[in-house]
C-alpha positions as CSV (number, residue, x, y, z in Angstrom):
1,X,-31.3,-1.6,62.1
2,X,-30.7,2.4,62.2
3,X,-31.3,4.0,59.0
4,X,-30.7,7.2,58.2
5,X,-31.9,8.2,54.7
6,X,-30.6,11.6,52.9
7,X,-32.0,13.2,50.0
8,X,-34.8,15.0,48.0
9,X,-38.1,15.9,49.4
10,X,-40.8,17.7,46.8
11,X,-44.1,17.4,46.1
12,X,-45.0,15.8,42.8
13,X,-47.3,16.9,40.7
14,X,-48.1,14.6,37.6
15,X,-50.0,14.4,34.6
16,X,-51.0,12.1,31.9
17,X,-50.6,12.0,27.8
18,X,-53.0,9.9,26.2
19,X,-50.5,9.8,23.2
20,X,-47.0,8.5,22.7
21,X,-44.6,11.2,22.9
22,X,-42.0,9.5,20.5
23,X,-44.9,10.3,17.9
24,X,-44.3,14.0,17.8
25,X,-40.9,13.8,17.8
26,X,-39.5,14.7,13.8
27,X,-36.6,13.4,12.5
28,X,-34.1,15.7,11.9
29,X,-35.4,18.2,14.0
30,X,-34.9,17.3,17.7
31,X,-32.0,20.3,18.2
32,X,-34.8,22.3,17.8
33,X,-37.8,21.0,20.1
34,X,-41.1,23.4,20.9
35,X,-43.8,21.2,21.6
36,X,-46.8,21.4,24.1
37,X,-48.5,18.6,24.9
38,X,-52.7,18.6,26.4
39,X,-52.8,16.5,29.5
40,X,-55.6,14.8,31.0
41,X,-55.2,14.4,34.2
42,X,-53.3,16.5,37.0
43,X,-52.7,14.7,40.6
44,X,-50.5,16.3,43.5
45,X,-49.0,13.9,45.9
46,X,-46.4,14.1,47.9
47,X,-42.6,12.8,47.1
48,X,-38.9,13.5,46.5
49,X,-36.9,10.0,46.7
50,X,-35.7,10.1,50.1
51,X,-39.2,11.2,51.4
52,X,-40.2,8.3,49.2
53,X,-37.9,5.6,50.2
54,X,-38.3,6.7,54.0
55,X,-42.0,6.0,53.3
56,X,-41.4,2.4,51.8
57,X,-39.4,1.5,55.2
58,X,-42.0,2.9,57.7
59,X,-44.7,0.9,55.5
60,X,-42.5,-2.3,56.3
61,X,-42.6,-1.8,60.0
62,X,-39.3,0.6,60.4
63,X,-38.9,4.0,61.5
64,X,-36.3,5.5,59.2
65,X,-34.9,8.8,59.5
66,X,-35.4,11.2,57.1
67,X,-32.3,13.9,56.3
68,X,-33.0,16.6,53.8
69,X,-34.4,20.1,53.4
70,X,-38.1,21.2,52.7
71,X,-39.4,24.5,52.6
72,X,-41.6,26.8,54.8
73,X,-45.0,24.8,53.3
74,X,-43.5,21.2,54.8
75,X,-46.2,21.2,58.2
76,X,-48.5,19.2,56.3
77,X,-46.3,16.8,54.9
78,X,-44.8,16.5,57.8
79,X,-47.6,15.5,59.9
80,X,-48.4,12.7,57.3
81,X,-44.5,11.3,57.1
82,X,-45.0,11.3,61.3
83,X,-48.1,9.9,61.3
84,X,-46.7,6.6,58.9
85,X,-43.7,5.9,61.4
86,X,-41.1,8.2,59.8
87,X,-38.7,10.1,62.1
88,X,-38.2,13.8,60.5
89,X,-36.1,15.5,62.8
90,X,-33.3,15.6,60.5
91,X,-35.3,18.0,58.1
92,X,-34.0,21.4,57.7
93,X,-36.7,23.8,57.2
94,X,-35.4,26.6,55.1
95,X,-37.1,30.2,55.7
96,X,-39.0,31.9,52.6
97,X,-38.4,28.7,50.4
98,X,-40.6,26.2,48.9
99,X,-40.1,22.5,49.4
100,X,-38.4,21.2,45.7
101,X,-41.3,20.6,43.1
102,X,-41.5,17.5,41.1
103,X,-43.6,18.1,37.4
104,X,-44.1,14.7,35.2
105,X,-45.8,14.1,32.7
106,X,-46.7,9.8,31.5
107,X,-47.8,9.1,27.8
108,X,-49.7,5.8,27.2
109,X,-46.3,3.6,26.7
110,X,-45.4,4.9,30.4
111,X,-42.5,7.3,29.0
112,X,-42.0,10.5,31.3
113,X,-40.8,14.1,30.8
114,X,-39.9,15.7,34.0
115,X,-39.4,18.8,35.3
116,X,-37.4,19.7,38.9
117,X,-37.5,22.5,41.0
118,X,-34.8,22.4,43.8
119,X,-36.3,25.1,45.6
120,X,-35.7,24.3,49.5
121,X,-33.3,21.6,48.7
122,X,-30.5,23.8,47.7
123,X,-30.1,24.2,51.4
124,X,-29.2,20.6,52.1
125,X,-25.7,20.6,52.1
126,X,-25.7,23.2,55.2
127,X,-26.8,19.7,56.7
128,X,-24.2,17.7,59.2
129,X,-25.1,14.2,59.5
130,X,-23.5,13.9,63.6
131,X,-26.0,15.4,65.1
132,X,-29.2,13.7,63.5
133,X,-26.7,10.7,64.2
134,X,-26.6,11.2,67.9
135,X,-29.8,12.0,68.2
136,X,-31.2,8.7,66.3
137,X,-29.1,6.8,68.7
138,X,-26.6,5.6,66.1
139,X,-26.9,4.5,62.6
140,X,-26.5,1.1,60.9
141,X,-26.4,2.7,57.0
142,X,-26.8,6.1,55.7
143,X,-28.4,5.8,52.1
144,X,-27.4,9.3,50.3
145,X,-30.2,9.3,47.4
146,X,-30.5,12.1,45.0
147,X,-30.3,15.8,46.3
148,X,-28.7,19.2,45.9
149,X,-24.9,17.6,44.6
150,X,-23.5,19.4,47.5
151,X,-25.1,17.4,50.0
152,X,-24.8,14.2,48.7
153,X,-20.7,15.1,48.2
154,X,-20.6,16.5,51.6
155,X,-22.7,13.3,53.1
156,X,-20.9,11.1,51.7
157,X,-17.5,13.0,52.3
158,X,-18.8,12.8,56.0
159,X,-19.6,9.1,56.0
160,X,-16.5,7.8,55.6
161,X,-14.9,10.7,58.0
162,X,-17.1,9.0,61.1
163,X,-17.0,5.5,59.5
164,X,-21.2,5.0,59.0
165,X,-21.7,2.4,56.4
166,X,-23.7,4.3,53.4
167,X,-25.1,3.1,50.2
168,X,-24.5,5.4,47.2
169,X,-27.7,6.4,44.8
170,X,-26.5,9.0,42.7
171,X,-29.4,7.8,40.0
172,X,-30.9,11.6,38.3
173,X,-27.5,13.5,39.8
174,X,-25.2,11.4,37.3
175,X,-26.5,13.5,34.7
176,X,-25.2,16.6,36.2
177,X,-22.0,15.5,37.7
178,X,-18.2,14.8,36.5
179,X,-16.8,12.2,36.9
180,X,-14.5,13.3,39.7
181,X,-18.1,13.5,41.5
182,X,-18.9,10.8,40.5
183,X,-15.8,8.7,41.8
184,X,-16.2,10.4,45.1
185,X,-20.1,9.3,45.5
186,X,-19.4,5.9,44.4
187,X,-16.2,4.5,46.4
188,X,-16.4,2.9,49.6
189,X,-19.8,2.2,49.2
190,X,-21.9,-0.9,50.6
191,X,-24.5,-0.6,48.2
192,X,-24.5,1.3,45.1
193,X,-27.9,1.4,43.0
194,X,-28.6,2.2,39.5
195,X,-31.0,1.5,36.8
196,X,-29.8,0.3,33.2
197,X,-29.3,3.2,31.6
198,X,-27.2,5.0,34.7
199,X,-25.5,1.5,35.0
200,X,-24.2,2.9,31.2
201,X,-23.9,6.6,32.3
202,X,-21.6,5.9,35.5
203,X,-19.8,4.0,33.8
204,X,-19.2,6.5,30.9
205,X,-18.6,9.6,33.0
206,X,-16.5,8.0,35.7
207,X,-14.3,6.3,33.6
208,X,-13.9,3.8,35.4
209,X,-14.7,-0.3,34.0
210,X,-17.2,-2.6,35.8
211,X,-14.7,-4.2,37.0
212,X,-13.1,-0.6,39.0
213,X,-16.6,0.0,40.0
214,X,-17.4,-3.1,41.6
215,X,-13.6,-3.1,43.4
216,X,-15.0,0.1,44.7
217,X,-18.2,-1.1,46.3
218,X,-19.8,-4.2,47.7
219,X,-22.7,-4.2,45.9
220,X,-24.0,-3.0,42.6
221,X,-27.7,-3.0,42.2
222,X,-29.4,-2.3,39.0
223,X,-33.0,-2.3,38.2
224,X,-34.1,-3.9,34.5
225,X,-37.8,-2.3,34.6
226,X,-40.0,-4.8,33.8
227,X,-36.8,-7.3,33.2
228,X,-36.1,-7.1,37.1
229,X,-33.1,-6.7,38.8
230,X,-29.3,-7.4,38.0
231,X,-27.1,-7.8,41.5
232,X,-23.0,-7.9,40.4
233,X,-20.1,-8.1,43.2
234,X,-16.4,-8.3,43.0
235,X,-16.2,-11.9,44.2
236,X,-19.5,-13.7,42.6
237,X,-21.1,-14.1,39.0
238,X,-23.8,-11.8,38.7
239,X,-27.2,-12.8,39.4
240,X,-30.4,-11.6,37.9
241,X,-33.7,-11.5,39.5
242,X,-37.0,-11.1,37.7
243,X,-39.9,-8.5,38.5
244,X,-42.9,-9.6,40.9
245,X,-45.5,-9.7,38.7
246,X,-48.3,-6.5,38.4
247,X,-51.8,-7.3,38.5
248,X,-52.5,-3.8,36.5
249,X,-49.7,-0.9,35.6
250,X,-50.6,3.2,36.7
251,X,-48.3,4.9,37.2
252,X,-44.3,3.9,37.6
253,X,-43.6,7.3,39.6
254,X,-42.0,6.1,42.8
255,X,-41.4,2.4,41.6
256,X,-37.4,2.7,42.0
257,X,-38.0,4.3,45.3
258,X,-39.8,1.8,46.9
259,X,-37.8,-1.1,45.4
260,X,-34.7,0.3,47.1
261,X,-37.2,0.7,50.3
262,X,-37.9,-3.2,50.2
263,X,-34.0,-4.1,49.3
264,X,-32.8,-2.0,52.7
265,X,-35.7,-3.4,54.5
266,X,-34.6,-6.8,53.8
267,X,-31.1,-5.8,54.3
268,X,-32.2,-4.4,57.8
269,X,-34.3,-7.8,58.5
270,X,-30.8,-9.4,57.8
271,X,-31.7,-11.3,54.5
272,X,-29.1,-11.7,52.0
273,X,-28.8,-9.6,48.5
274,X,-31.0,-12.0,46.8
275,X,-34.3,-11.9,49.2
276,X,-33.4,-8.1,50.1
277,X,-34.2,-7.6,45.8
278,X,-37.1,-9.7,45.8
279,X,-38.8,-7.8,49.0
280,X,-37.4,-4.7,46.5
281,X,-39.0,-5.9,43.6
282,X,-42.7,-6.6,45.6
283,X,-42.7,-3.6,47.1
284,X,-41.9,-1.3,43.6
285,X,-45.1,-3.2,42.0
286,X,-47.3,-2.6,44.8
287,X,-46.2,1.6,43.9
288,X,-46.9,0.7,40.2
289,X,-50.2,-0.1,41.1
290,X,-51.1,2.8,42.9
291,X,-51.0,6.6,41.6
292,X,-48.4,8.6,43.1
293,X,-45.2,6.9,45.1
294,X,-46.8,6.9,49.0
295,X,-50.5,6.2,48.2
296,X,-50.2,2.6,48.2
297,X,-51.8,0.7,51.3
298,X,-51.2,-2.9,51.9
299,X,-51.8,-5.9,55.1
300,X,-49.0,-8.0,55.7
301,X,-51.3,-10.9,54.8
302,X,-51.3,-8.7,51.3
303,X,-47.6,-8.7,51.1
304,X,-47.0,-11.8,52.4
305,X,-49.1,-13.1,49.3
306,X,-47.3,-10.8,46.4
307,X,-44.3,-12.3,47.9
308,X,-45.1,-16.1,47.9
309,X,-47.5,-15.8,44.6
310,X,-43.7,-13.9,42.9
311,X,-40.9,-15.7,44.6
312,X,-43.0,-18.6,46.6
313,X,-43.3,-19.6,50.3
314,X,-39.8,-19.5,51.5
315,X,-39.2,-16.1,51.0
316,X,-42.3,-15.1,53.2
317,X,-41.1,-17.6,55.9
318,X,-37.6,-15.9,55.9
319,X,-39.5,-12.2,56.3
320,X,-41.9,-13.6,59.0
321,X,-38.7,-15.0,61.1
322,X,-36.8,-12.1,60.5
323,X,-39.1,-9.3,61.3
């Protein structure tokens, strides 16, 4: 299966709070916020959700194609996205810019307050999808993740001009579109992921029902956190799939990203919506794990294991015939 995935790519650098941050929040006050908190730790690692989620494929055994736009600093990152099975010749280098900067910071109770520099990534609309097409050979599905708003409109916009299949991921962006935006990301889609609370947002902004949305897409995929995953179509109850268990919890930057990596992989091994999550769902612990979202290094006797000690042996037997 061809996949062509759109979106951020940024370098991520996070920090952690050994506090709560809810506890310096006062009552009464929050129009009026100063605060500064002292961090203990500082890591840079690379990221940006469809640098991310590109990452997750290539670690399954695929060689995605990575669409976005990174700054004049990107040769390093680059080298280490080739060098993991990624294809990056759809990345737009723009001239005296920075690749888009990521700044988190995790308190104790895994809360985060995040920062986001587009830099680079402003330039990603002035991307055409036809020629990264051609020269991939084709495409299966486009996934447009989270980018400059231009892009993803213009992507998407695109995908249904030339009739690629795309999934919809609007996730961080819902915050800053309309609804009008938001309609025109959303229909037509094969997929369309979410977590809880933008399951709540789309459908406040959009205006449309659940029942609009899902007439609009084939699939609507929402991750629960630690409660899982929640898959609803038009023409079946929804279903509800729990998390693979974590042996220990670091850090959840990255954790969506590599659960929608493990859901396309299994769509791309040809396993239905429910096996496709639980892949998801393995996958995204495996990052929670781990520090940073594409430091994680696994065997496929390692994955095979998370898979059958979460969701037992048939599962692995469907991934082993199917990849």
């Amino acid at each position: 299966m061809r996949l062509l995935i759109t979106g951020s790519i940024a370098t991520d650098h996070l920090m952690t709070y050994p506090g709560r941050f809810g506890d310096q929040f006062i009552a009464g006050k929050l129009d009026r916020i100063s605060l500064s908190f002292l961090v203990d730790e500082l890591v840079v690692r690379r990221g940006g959700v469809a640098a991310n989620i590109a990452f997750g494929l290539a670690a399954l055994g695929f060689n995605p194609v990575l669409v976005g736009a990174a700054g004049t600093d990107f040769d390093d990152y680059r080298s280490w996205l080739d060098r993991h099975g990624v294809q990056t010749h759809g990345v737009h280098v723009a001239p005296e810019l920075h690749t888009a900067r990521f700044l988190c910071t995790t308190d104790e109770a895994q809360n985060q307050i995040a920062s986001f520099y587009a830099g680079a990534m402003r330039q990603a609309h002035t991307i055409e999808l036809a020629p990264v097409v051609s020269r991939a050979g084709g495409v299966d599905l486009v996934h447009i993740a989270p980018n400059d708003p231009r892009a993803m409109i213009r992507h998407t916009q695109e995908c249904r001009e030339r009739g690629y299949r795309f999934a919809a991921d609007p996730s961080q962006q819902l915050a800053r579109m309309d609804g009008e935006e938001i309609r025109a990301l959303t229909q037509g889609a094969h997929v369309l992921f979410t977590n809880e609370y933008e399951h709540e947002l789309l459908l406040s902004k959009s205006k449309w029902t659940k029942t609009q949305v899902l007439d609009q897409v084939g699939l609507w995929v929402t991750t629960l956190a630690e409660h899982g995953v929640l898959l609803e179509s038009a023409d079946r109850p929804a279903i509800r799939i729990p998390a693979a268990p974590a042996v220990s919890i670091v850090d959840p930057t990255g954790v969506g990203d590599a659960f929608r990596a493990g859901f396309l992989g299994g769509m791309a091994w040809g396993l239905d919506e429910v096996f496709s999550a639980k892949v998801g769902c393995t996958l995204a612990t495996l990052v929670l794990e781990s520090t940073g979202a594409q430091e994680y290094v696994y065997s496929a006797e390692d994955f095979s294991r998370r898979l059958s000690d979460a969701y037992g042996p048939e599962l692995v037997t469907a991934v082993s015939d199917a990849s």
